[in-house]
DSSP file (Angstrom, degrees, kcal/mol; ACC not computed):
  #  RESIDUE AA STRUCTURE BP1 BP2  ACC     N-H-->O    O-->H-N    N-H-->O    O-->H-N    TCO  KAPPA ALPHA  PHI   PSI    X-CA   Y-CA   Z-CA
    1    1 A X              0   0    0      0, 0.0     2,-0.2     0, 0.0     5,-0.0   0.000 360.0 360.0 360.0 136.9   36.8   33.0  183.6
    2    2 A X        -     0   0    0      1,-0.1     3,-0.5     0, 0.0     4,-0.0  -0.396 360.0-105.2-110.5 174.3   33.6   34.5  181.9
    3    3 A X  S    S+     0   0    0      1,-0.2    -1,-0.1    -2,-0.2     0, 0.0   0.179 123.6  64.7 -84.2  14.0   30.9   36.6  183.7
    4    4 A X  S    S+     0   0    0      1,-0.1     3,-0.3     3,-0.1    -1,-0.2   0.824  95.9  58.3 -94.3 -49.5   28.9   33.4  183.4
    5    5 A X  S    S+     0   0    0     -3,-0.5    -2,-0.2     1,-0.2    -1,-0.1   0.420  92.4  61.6 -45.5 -15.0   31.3   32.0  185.6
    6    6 A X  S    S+     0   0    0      2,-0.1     2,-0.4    -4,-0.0    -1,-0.2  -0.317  78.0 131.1-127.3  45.4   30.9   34.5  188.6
    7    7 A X        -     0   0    0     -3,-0.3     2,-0.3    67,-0.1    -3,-0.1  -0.908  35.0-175.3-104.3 120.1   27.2   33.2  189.0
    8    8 A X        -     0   0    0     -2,-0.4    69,-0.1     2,-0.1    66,-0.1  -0.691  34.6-134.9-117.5 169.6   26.1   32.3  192.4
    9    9 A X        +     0   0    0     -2,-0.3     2,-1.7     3,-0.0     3,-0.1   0.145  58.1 137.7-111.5  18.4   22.9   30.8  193.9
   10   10 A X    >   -     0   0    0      1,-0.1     3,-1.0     2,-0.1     4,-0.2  -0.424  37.3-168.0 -45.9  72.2   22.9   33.4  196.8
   11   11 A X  T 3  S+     0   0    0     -2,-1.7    -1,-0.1     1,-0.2    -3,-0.0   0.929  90.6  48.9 -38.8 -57.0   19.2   34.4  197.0
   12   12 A X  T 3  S-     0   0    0     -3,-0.1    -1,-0.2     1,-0.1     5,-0.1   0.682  98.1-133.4 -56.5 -13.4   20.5   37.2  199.3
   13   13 A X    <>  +     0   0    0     -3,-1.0     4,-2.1     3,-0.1     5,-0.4   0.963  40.6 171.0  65.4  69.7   23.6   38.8  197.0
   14   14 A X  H >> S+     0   0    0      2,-0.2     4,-2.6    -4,-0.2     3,-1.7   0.951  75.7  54.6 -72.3 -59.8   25.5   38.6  200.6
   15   15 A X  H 34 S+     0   0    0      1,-0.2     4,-0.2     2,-0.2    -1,-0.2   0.784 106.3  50.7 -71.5  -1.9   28.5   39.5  198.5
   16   16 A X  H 34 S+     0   0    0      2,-0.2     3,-0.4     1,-0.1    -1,-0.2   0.842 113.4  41.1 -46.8 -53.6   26.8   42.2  197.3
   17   17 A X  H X< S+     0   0    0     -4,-2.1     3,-0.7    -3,-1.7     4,-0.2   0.551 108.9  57.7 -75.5 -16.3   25.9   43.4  200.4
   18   18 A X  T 3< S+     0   0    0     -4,-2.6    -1,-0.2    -5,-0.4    -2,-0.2   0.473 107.4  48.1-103.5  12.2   29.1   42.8  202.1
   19   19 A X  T 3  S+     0   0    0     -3,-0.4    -1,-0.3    -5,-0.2    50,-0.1  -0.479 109.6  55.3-132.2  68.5   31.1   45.0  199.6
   20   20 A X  S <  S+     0   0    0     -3,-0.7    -2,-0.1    49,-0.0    -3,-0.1   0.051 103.4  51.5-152.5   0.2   28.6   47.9  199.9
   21   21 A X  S  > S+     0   0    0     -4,-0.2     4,-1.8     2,-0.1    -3,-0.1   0.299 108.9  50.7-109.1   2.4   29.0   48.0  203.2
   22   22 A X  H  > S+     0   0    0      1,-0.2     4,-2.4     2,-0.1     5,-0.2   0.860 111.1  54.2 -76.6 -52.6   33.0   48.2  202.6
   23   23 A X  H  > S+     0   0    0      1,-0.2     4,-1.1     2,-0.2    -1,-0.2   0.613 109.9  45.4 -47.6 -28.6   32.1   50.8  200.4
   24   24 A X  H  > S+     0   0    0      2,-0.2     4,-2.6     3,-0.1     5,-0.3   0.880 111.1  46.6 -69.8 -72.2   30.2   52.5  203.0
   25   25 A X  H  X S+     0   0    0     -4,-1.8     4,-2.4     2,-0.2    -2,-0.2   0.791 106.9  57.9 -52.5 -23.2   32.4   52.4  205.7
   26   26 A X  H  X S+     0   0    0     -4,-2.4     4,-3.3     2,-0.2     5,-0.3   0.946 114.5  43.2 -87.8 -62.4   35.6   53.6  203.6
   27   27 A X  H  X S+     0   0    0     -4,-1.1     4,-1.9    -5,-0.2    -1,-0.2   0.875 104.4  57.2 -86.3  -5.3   33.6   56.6  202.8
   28   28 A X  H  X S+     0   0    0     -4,-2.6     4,-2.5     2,-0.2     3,-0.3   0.965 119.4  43.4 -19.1 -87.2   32.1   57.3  206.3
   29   29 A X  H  X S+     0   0    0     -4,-2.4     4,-2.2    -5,-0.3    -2,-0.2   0.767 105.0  49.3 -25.1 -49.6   35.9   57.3  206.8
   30   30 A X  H  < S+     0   0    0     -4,-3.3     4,-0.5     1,-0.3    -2,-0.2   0.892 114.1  61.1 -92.4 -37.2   37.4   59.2  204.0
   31   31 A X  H >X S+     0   0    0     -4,-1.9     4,-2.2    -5,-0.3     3,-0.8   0.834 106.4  42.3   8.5 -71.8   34.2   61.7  205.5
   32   32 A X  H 3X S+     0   0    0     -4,-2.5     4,-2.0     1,-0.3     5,-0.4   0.925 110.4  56.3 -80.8 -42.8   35.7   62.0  208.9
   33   33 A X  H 3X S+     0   0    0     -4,-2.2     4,-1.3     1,-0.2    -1,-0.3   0.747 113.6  41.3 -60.7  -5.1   39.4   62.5  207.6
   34   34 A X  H <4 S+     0   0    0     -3,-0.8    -1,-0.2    -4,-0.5    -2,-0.2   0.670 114.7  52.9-103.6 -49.2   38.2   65.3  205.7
   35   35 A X  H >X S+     0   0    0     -4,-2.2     3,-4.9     2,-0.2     4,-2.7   0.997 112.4  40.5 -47.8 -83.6   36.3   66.1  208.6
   36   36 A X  H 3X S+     0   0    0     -4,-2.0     4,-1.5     1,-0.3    -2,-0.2   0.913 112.3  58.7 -25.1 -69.4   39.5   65.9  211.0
   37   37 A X  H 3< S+     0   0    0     -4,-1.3    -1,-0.3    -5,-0.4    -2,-0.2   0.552 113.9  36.6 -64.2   7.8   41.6   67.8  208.2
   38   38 A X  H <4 S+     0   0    0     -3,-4.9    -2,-0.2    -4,-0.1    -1,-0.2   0.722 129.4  28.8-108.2 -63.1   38.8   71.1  208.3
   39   39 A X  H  < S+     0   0    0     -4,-2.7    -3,-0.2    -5,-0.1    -2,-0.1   0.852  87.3  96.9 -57.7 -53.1   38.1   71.2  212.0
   40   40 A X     <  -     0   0    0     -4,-1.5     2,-0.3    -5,-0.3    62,-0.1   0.093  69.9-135.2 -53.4 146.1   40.8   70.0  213.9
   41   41 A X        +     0   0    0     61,-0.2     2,-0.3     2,-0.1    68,-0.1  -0.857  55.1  77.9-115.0 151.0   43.0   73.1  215.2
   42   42 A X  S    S-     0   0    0     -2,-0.3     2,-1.4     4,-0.1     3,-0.0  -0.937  86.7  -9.0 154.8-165.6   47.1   73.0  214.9
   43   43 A X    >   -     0   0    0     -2,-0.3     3,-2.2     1,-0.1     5,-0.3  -0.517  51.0-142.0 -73.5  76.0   49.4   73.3  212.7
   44   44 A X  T 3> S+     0   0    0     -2,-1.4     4,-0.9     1,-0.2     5,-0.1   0.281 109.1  40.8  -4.3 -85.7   48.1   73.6  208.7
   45   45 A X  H 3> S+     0   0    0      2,-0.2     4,-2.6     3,-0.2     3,-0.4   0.658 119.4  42.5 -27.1 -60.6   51.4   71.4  207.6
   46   46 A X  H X> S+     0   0    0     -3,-2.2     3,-0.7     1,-0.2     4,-0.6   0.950 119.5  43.4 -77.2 -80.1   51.2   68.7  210.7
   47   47 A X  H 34 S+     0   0    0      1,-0.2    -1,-0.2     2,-0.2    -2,-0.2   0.469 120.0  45.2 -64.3  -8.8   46.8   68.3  210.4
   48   48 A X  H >X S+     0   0    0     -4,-0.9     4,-2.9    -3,-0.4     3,-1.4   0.932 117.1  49.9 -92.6 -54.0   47.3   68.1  206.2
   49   49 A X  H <X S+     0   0    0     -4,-2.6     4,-1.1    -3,-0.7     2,-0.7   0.879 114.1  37.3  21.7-109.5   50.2   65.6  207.0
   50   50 A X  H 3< S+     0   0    0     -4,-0.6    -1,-0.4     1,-0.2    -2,-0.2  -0.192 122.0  47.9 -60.9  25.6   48.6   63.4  209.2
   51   51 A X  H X4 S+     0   0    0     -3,-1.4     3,-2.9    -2,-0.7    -2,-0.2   0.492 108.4  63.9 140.2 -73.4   44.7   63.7  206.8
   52   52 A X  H 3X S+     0   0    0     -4,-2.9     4,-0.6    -3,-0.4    -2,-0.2   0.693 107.2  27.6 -69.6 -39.4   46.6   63.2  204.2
   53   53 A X  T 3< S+     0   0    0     -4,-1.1    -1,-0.3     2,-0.2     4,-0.2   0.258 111.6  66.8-114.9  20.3   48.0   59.7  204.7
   54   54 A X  T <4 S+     0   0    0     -3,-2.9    -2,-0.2    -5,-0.1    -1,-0.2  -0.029  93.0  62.4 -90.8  23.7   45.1   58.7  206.7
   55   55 A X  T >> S+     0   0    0     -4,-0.2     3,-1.6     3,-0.1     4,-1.1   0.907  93.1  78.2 -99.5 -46.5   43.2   59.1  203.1
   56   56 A X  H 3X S+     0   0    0     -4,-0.6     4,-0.5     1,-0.3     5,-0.1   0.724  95.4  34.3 -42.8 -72.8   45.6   56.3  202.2
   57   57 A X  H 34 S+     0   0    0     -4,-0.2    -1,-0.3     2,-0.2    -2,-0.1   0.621 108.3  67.8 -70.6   2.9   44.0   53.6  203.6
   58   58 A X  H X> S+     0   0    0     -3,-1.6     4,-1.0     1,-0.2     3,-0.8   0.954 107.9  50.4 -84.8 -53.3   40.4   55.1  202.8
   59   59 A X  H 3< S+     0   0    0     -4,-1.1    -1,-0.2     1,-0.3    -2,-0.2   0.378 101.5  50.0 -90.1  12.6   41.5   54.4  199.4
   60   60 A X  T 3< S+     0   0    0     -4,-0.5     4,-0.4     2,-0.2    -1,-0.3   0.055 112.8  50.5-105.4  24.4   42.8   51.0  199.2
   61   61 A X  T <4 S+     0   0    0     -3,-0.8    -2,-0.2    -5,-0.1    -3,-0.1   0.688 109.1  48.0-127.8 -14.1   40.0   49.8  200.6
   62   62 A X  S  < S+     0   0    0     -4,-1.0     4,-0.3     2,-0.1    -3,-0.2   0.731 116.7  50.5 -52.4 -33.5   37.6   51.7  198.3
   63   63 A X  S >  S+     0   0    0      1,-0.2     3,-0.9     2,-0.1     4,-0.4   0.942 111.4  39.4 -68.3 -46.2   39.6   50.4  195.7
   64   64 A X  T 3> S+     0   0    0     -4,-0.4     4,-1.1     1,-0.2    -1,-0.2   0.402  83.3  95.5 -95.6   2.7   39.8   46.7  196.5
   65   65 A X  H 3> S+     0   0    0      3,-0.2     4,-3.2     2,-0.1    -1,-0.2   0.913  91.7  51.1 -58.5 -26.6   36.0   46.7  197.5
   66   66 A X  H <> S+     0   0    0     -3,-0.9     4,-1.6    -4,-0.3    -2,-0.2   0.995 115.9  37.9 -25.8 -81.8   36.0   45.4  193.5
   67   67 A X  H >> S+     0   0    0     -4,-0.4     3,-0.6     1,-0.2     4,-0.5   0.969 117.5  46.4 -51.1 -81.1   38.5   42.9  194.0
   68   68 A X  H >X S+     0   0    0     -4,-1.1     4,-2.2     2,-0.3     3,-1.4   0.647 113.4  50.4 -27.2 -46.3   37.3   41.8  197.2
   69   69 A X  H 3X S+     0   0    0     -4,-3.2     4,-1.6     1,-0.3    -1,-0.2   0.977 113.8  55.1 -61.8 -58.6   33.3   41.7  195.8
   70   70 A X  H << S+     0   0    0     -4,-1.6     4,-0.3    -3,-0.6    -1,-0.3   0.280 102.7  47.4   6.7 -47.1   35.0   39.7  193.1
   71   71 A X  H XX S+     0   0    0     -3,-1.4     4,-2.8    -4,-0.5     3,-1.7   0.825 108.7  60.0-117.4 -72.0   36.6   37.0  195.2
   72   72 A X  H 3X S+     0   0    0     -4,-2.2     4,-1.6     2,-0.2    -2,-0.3   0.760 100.5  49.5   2.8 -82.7   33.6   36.5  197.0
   73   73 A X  H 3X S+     0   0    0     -4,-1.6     4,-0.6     2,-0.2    -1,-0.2   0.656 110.7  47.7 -13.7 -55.1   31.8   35.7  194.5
   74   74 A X  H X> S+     0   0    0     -3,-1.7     4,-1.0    -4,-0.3     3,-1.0   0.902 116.9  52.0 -83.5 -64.1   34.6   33.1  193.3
   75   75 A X  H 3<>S+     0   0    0     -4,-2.8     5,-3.3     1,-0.3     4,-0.5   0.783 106.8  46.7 -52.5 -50.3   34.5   31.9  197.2
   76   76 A X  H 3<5S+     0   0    0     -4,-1.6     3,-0.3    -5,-0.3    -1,-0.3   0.858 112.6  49.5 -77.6 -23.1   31.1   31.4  197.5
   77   77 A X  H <<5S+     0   0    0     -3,-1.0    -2,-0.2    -4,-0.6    -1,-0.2   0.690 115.4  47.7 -77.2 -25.5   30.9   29.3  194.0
   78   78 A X  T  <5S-     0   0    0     -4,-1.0    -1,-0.2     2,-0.3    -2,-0.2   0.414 123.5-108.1-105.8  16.5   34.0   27.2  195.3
   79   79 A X  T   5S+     0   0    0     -4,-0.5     2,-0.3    -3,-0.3    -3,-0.2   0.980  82.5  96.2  72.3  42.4   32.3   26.6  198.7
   80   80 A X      < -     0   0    0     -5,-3.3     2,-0.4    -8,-0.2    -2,-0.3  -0.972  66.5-122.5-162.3 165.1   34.4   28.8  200.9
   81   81 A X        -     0   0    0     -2,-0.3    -9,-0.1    -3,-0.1    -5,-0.0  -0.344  24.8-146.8-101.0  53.7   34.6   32.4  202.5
   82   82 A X        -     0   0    0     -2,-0.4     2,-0.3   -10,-0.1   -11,-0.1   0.046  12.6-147.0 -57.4 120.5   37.6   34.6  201.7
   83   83 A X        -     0   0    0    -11,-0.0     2,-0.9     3,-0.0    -1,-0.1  -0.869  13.0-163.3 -41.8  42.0   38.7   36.8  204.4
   84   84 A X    >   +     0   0    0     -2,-0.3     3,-0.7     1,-0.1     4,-0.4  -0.545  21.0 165.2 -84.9  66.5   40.3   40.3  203.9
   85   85 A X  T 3>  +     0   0    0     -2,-0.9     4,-1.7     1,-0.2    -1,-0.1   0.544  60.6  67.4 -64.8 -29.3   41.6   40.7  207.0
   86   86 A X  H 3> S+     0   0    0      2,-0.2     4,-1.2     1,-0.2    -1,-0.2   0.713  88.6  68.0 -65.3 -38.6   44.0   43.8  206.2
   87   87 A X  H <> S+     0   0    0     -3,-0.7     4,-2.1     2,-0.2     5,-0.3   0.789 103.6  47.2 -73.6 -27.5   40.8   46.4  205.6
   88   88 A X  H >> S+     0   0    0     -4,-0.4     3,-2.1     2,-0.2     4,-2.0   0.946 117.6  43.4 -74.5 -55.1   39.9   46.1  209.6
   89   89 A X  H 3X S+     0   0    0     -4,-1.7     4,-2.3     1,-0.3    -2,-0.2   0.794 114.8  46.2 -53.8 -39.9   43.3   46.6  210.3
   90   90 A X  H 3X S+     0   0    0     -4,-1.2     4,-1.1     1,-0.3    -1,-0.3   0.758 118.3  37.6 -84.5 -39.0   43.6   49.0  208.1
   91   91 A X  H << S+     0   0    0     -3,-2.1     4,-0.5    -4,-2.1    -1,-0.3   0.659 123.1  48.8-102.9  -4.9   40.1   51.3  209.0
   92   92 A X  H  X>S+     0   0    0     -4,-2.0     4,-4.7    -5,-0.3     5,-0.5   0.889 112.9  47.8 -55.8 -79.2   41.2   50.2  213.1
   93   93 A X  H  X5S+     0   0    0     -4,-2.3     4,-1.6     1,-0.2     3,-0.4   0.706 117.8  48.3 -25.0 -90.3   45.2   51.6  212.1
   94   94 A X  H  X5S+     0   0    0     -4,-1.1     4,-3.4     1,-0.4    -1,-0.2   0.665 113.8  40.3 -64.1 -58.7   43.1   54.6  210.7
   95   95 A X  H  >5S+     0   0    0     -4,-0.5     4,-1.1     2,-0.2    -1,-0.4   0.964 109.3  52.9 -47.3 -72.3   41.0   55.4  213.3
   96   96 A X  H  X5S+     0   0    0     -4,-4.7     4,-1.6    -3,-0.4    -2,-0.2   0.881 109.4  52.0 -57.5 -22.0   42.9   55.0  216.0
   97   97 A X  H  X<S+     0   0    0     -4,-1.6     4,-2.5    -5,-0.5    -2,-0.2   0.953 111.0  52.6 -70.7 -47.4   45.5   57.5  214.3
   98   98 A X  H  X S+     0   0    0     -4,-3.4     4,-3.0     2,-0.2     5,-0.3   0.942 107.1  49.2  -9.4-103.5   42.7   59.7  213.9
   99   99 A X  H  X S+     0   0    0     -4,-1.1     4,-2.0     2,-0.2     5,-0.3   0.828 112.9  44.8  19.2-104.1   41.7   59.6  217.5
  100  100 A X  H  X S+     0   0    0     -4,-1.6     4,-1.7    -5,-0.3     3,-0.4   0.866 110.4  53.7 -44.9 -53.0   45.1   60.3  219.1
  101  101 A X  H  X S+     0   0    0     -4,-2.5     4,-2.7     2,-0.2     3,-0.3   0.934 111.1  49.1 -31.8 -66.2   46.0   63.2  216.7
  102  102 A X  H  X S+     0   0    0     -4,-3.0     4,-1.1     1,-0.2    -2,-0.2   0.719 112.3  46.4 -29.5 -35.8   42.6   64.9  217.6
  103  103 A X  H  X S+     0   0    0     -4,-2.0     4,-0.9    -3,-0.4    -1,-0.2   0.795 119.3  36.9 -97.8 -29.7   43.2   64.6  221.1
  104  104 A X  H  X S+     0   0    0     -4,-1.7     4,-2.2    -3,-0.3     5,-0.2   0.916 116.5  52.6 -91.1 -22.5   47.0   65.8  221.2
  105  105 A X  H  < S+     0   0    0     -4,-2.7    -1,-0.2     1,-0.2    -2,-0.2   0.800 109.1  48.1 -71.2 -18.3   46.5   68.3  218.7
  106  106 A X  H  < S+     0   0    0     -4,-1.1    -1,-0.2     2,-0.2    -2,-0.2   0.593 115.7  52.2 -71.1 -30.5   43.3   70.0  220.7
  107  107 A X  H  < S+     0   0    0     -4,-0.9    -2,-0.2     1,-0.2    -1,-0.2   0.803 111.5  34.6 -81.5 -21.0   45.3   69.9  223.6
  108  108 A X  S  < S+     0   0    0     -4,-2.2    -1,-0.2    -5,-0.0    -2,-0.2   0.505  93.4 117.5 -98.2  -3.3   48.6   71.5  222.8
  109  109 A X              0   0    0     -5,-0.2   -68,-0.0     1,-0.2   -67,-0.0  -0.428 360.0 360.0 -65.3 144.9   46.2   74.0  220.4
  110  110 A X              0   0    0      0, 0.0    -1,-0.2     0, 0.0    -4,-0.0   0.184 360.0 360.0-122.4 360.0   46.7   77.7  222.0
C-alpha cells in the first residue's frame, strides 16, 4: 500500500483532526501526571510510583495516535469508521487513578 493509496476525499481531514485531538488530550494528560507527580504531597516513592505508571497509558496512546490516524484513513477509503475503544478506557483508567490517589494521598498527608 503506497501513500497514493491513503488518499481520501474528506474535504474536512476529519482524520486529521480526530488524531490531533488524541494528540492533545494524551498530552493534557501526560501534563497533569507531571502535574500530580510535583504537587501532590506524600510519600516521594508512593506519588513517583503511582505518576509513573500513569505516564504509561499517556504514552500508548501518543504513540498509536500514528497508527490510529493511519487506520482512519484506510476506514474512511473502505467506507467504514474504526473504533479505538481502548484509548477512552485507557485516559478514563488514568484519570480516575489520578483522582483517587490525589484525594487519599491529601488526606492522610500530615
Amino acid at each position: 500500500m503506497g501513500p497514493d493509496d491513503l488518499r481520501h476525499g474528506d474535504a474536512g481531514l476529519q482524520p486529521e483532526r480526530t488524531s490531533l485531538a488524541w494528540l492533545r488530550t494524551a498530552s493534557v494528560l501526560g501534563a497533569v501526571v507531571l502535574g500530580f507527580m510535583r504537587f501532590v504531597p506524600g510519600p516521594g516513592t508512593v506519588v513517583a510510583t503511582i505518576g509513573l505508571i500513569c505516564l504509561v497509558p499517556v504514552l500508548a496512546v501518543l504513540l498509536a495516535s500514528r497508527i490510529g490516524h493511519r487506520a482512519r484513513v484506510r476506514g474512511l477509503i473502505a467506507g467504514r469508521a474504526p473504533y479505538f475503544w481502548w484509548r477512552n478506557v485507557a485516559v478514563a483508567a488514568t484519570v480516575v487513578v489520578l483522582a483517587i490517589s490525589s484525594a487519599v494521598l491529601i488526606v492522610t498527608a500530615r
